[in-house]
C-alpha positions in Angstrom: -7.5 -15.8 9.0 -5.7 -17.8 6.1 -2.3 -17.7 5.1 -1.0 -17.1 1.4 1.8 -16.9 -0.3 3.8 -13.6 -0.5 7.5 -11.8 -1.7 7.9 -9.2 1.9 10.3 -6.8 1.8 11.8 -6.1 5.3 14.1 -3.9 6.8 18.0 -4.7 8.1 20.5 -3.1 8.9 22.6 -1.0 5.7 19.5 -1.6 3.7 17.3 -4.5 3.2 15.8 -8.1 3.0 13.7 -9.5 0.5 12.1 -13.1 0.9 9.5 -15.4 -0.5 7.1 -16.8 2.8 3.4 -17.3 4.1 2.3 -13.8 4.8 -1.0 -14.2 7.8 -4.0 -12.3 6.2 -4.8 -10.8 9.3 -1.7 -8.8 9.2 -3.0 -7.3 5.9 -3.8 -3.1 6.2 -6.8 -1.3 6.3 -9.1 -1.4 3.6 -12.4 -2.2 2.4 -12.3 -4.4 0.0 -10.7 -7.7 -0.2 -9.4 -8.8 -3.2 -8.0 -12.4 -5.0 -5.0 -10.9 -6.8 -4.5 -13.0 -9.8 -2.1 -11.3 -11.9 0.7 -8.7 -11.1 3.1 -6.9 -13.4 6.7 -5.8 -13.7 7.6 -2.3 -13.6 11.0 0.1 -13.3 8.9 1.3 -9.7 9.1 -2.8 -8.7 12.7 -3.1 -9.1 13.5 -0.6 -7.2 11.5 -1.7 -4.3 12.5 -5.1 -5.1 16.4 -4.4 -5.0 16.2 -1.4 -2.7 18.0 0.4 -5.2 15.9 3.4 -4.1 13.7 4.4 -1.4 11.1 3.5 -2.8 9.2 1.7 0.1 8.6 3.7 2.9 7.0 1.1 5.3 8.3 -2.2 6.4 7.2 -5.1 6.3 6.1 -4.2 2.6 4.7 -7.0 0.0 5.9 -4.8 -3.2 3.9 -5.1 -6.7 2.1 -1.6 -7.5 -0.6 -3.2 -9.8 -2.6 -6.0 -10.0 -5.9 -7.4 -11.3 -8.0 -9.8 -9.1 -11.4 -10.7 -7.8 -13.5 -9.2 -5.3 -13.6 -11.4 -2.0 -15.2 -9.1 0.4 -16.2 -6.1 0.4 -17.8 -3.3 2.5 -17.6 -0.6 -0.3 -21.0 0.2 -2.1 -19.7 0.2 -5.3 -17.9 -3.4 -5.4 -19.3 -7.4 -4.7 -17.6 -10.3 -4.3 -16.8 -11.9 -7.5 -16.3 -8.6 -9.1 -13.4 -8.5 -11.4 -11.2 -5.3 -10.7 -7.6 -3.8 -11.7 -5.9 -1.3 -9.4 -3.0 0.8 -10.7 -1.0 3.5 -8.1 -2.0 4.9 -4.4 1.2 4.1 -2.9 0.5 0.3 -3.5 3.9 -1.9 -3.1 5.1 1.6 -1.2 3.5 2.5 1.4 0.5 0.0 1.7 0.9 -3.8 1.0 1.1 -4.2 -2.6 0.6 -7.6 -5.2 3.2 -9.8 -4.7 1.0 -11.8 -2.7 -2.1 -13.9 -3.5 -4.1 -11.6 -1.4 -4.7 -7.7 -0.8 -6.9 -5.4 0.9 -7.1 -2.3 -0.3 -9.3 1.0 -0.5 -12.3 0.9 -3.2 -11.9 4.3 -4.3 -8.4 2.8 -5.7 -9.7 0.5 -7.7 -11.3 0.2 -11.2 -13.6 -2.5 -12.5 -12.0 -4.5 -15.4 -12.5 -2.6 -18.5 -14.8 -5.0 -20.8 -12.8 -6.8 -23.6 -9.7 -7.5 -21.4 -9.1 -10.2 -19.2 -7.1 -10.0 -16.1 -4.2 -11.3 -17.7 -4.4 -8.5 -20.3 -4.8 -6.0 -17.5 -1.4 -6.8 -16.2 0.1 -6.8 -19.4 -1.1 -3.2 -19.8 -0.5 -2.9 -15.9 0.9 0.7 -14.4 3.7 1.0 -17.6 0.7 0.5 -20.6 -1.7 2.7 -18.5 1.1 5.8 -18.4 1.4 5.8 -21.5 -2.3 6.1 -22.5 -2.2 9.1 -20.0 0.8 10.2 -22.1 -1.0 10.2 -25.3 -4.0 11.6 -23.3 -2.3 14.9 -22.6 -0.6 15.1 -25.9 -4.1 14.8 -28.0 -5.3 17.5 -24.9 -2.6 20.0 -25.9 -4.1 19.8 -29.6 -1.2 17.7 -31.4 -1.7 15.5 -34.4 -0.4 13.1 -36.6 -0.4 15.8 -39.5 2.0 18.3 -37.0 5.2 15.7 -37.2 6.8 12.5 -36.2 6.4 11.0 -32.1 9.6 10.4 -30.4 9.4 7.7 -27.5 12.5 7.4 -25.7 13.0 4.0 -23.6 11.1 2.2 -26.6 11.9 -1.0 -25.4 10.7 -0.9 -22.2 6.9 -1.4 -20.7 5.9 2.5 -21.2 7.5 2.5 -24.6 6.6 -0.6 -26.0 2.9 0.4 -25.5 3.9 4.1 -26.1 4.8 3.1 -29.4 1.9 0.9 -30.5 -0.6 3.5 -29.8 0.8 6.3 -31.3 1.4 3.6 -34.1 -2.3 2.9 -33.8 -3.6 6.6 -33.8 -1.1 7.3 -37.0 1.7 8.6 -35.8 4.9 8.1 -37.5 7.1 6.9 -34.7 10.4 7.3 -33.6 11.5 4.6 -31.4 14.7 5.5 -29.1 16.6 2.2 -27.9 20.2 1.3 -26.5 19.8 -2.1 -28.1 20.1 -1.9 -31.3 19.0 -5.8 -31.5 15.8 -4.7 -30.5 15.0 -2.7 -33.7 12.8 -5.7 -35.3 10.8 -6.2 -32.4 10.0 -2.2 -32.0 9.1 -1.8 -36.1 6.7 -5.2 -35.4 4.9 -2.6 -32.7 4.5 0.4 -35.2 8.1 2.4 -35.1 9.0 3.6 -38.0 12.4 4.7 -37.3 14.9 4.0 -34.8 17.2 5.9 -32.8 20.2 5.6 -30.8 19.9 6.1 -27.7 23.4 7.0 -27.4 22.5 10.3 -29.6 20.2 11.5 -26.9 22.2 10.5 -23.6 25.0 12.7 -23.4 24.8 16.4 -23.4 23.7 18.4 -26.2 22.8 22.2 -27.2 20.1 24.2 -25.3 18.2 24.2 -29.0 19.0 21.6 -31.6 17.6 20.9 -35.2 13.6 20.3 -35.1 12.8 16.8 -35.4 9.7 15.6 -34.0 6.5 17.3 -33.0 5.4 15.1 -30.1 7.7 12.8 -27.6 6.7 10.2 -24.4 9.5 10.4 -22.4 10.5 7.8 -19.7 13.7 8.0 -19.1 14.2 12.3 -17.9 17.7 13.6 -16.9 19.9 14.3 -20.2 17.8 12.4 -22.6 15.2 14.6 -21.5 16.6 18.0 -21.7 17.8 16.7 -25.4 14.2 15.9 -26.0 13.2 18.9 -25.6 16.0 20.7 -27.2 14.9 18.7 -30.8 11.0 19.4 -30.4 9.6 21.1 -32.9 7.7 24.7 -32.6 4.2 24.5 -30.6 4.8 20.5 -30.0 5.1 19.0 -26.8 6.6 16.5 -24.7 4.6 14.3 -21.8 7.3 13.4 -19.3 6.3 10.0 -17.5 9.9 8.4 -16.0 13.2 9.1 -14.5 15.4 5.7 -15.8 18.7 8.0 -16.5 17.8 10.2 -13.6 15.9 12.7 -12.0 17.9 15.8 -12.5 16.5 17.9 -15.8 20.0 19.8 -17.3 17.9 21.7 -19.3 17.3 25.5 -20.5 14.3 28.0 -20.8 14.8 27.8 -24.5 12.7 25.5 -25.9 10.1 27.2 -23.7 10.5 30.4 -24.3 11.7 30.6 -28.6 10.1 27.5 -29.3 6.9 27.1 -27.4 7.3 24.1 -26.5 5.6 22.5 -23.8 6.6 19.9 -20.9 3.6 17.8 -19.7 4.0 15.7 -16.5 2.4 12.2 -16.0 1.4 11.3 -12.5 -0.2 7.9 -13.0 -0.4 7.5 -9.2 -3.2 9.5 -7.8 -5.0 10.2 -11.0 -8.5 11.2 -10.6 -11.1 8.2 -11.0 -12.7 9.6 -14.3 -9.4 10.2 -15.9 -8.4 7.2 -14.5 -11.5 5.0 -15.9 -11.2 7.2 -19.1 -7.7 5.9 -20.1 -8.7 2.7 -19.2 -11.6 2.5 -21.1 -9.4 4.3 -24.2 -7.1 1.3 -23.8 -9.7 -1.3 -24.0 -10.5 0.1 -27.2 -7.4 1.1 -28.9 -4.7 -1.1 -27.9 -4.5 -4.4 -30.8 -4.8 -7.8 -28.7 -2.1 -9.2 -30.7 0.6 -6.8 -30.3 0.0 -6.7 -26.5 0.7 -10.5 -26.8 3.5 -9.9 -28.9 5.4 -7.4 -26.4 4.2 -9.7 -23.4 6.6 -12.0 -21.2 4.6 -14.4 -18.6 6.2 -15.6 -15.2 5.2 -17.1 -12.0 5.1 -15.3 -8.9 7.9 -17.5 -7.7 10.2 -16.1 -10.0 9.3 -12.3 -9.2 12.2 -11.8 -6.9 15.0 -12.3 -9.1 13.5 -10.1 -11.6 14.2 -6.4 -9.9 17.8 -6.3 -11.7 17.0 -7.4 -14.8 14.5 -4.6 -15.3 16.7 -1.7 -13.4 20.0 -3.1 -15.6 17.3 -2.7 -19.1 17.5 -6.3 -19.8 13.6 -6.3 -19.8 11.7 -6.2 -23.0 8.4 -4.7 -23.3 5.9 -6.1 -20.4 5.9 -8.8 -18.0 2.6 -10.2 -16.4 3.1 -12.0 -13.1 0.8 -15.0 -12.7 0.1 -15.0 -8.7 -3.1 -17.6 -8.6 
């Protein structure tokens, strides 16, 4: 069996290691289907499991790296060949089964998804887990029967990987869009994606009224806790909010009001075990809808060398929009 290159988390004593070394292929986990990872992403889930900030890998050793695209080495599953280009997203990838960091995985077919036709692999990643969410946010909010015409979109963490491609779709499908940020330096770069309005961040963060003025008819919201239950508390009658992330926590200090006076509804995103034809359908919706150039425009490239000084960057915010991870 060969040996690759690969960032393995292990376990120490009062928490953990994290180092970049030759990783024997024949140590890999079950799986039928072997696959040349060529590009990674960075996402809020990889910085945890980078840093160990959270529990978030449950088996050690781990290679982190939830998502990645690649090609098809081997495979004993009906549906894929070798040479097949493929992009997995979720399953407990970089968790509990070896994830992308590495230039090598082996992984369950059922997980995977063949590359969606006008995107390359590289594009693929600079969608990656983050991009994908946030088509499944937009997914449920056009399922619960919003619309442009109904009001303005909020997206809270706007200038992070869900809402930097949060807020060029709803930009794309006509939304006016509100674009929450802490960094106020960050305001060009969100109106060049499609916001139309910026807002503090601060103005969500700290505690607010059960019910507050009506301001927007739609929200994605990555970010939960406070911002959250203010969220909610602004949404307009009958609108709704698709909940995808837990960056300033994952307590919800909220009340039944909105629910119950307002109608509004809460719609959770679970991006990780999605069903294969929801899963295929978002990914076909984002090989469709998403412009090529402002994909480019929010995407960072880096080497997977450089991966492991990256997990505090993105945890600390100082992460804009997406970054694709070129393993090989």
């Amino acid at each position: 069996m060969a040996r690759f290159k690969a960032w393995v988390v292990e376990k120490e004593e009062g928490g953990q290691s994290l180092s970049f070394t030759d990783f024997d292929e024949a140590d890999l986990m079950d799986g039928d289907v072997t696959v040349r990872v060529t590009h990674s992403g960075l996402n809020y889930k990889d910085g945890l499991a980078l840093t160990g900030r959270s529990p978030v890998v449950r088996r050690f050793p781990m290679i982190p790296g939830i998502d990645f695209s690649g090609v098809v080495e081997t495979s004993d599953h009906p549906a894929y060949q070798p040479g097949d280009p493929v992009v997995l997203t979720g399953w407990g990838v970089g968790e509990t089964h070896l994830g992308a960091y590495a230039e090598r995985a082996r992984v369950k077919g059922d997980w995977l998804v063949p590359l969606p036709a006008g995107l390359s692999p590289a594009q693929a990643m600079a969608v990656g887990t983050a991009g994908y969410t946030a088509m499944l946010c937009l997914m449920a909010l056009d399922a619960h029967g919003l619309t442009p015409d109904d009001g303005p979109a909020l997206v809270t963490g706007a200038s992070g990987g869900v809402g930097s491609v949060a807020v060029a779709l709803l930009a794309r499908a006509g939304w006016h869009v509100l674009a929450s940020t802490g960094r106020p330096e960050e305001a060009s770069y969100l109106k060049s994606l499609g916001a139309a309005e910026i807002v503090d961040r601060a103005d969500l963060a700290k505690p607010g009224k059960p019910l507050a003025k009506e301001r927007w008819a739609a929200a994605i919201d990555a970010v939960g806790s406070t911002t959250l239950a203010n969220v909610l508390a602004q949404t307009r009658s009958d609108g709704a909010v698709a909940a995808c992330g837990l960056a300033q926590g994952m307590d919800l200090p909220t009340s039944v009001a909105p629910f119950i006076l307002r109608g509004v509804s809460l719609l959770g995103i679970n991006s990780v075990t999605t069903p294969q034809p929801k899963r295929r359908a978002a990914w076909a919706r984002i090989a469709n809808e998403l412009d090529r150039d402002t994909l480019a425009a929010m995407t960072n490239r880096v080497g997977l060398a450089e991966v492991g000084r990256l997990g505090d960057d993105i945890l600390a915010g100082r992460v804009r929009g997406r970054t694709v991870v070129e393993v090989g």
